[in-house]
N, C-alpha and C positions, 0 to 999 in steps of 0.2 A: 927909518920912515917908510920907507919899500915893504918890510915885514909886518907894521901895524897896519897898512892902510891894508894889505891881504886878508888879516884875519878880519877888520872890518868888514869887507865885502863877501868873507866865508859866512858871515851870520845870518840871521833872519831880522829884518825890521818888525817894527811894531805894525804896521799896517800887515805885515806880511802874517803875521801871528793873527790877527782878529780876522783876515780874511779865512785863514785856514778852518777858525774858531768858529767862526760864523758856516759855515761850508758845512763842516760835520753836524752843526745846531740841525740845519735845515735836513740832511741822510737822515738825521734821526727822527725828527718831525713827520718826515715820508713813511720808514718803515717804523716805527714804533705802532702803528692803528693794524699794519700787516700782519706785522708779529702778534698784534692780539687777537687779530680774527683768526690766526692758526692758531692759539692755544687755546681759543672757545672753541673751534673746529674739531678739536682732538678729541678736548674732552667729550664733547657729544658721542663722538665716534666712542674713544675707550667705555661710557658707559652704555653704546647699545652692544659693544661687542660684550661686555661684564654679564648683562642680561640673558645675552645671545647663551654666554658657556653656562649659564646657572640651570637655564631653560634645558638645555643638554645633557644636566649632570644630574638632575631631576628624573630627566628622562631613560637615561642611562640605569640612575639607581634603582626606580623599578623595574627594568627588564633583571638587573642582577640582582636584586633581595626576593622579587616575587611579591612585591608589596605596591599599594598605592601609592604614591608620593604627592605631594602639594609643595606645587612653588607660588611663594605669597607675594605680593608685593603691599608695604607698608611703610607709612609714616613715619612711627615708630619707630623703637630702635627693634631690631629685627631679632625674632627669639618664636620662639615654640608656642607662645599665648598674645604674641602681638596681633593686635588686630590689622585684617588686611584693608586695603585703600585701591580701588580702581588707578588713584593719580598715587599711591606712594611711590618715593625715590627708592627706599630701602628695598630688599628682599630677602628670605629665607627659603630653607628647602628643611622638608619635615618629611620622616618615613613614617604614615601609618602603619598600625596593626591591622592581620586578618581580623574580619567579623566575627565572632565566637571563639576567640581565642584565649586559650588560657596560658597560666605560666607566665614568664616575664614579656610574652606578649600578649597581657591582654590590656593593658591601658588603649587609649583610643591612640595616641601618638609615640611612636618606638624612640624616636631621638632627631632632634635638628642635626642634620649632614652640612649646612656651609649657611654663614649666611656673606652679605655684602651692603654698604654706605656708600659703592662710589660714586652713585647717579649723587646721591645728595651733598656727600662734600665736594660733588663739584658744580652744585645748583643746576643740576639738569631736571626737565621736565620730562616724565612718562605720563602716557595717557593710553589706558585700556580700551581698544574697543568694545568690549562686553560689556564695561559697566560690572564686571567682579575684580577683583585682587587678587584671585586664585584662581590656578592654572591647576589641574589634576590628571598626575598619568597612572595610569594599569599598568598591569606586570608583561604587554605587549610593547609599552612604550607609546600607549596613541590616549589623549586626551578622554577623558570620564567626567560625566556630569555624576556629584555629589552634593549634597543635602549638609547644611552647617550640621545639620544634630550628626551626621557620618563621619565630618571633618571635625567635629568638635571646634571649630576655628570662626565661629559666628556668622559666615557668611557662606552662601552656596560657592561653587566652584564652577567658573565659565561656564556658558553653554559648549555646546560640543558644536566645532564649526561645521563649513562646508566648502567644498572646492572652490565655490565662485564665491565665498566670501568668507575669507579664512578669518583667524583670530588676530590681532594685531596689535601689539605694543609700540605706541609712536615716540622715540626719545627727543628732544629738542631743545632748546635753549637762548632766552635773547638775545641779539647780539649776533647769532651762529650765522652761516652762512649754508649752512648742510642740517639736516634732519634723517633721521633715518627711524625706518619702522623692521622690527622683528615680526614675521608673520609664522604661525601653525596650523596646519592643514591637519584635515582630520585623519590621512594616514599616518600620521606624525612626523612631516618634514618640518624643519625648524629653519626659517632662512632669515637673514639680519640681508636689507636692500634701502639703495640711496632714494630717500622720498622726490627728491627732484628728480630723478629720472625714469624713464618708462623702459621696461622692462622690452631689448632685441637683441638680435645680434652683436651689436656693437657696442649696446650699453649691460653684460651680464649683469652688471650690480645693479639694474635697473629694477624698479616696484613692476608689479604687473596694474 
């Protein structure tokens, strides 16, 4: 009798189990709304940083081919004749030919170098400040105003900014908690900075 009534009182009641049951219902009810405003958080994040490297590699590739490059941004599925979208999620990167060029460089576009969907499969919002789709660099790497009949890609290519009002792609998303914009100056710095914050000492990741 001594050894059942032990294991008896070793167990867990029934009350004892719904309390438990109910206790974890309620942890999870807490952070489940947490857990989703970090993974809307992210995303926004991974795709201004996706934008951030395209915008780079773009930039990068004409300093080393010696060529213009356009980085698009579009709707579409992103390719060499996609048309560009001031708000598309998508993007591409396309190397122009020289002007007067013959031989296997003389088509108006030499070949898409990279493109990306992450802003859109993960429902993130971009918005141009320029009002174009296309971004275009020179063989120094600093932003060029082009003419669609130049680009062959239907639509002019940003204005060419200014220090006190550079160029700027806003990525966002319902739900988010965080926004951030990619800005381009017209020396061609490229800088990805948290929209809620203002640009000091304390805040470096801060917009100006």
């Amino acid at each position: 009798m001594h050894l059942v009534s032990r294991r008896r009182a070793s167990g867990f009641s029934l009350i004892e189990l719904m309390v438990v049951i109910t206790l974890i219902g309620i942890l999870l009810a807490l952070g489940v709304p947490t857990f989703a405003k970090w993974i809307t958080d992210s995303r926004v994040r991974g795709a201004a940083e996706n934008l951030t490297s395209g915008l780079r590699l773009a930039q990068a590739s004409a300093i080393a081919h010696n060529r213009v490059t356009v980085f698009g941004l579009t709707s579409a599925a992103p390719s060499i004749t996609a048309t560009p979208s001031a708000s598309g999620t998508n993007w591409f990167i396309d190397l122009l030919a020289m002007a007067g060029s013959g031989g296997s460089d003389a088509t108006s576009t030499v070949g898409l170098l990279q493109t990306s969907g992450v802003a859109g499969q993960y429902a993130v919002s971009v918005a141009s400040s320029s009002g174009s789709g296309l971004v275009c660099f020179n063989s120094m790497g600093q932003q060029v105003a082009l003419t669609a009949a130049q680009t062959s890609l239907s639509v002019d290519c940003a204005p060419l900014p200014t220090t006190a009002s550079p160029m700027s792609l806003t990525v966002s998303k319902s739900g988010a908690t965080r926004s951030y914009k990619v800005l381009l100056y017209p020396a061609g710095q490229i800088r990805m900075c948290d929209a809620a914050k203002s640009l000091s000492n304390t805040n470096p990741d801060g917009c100006p």
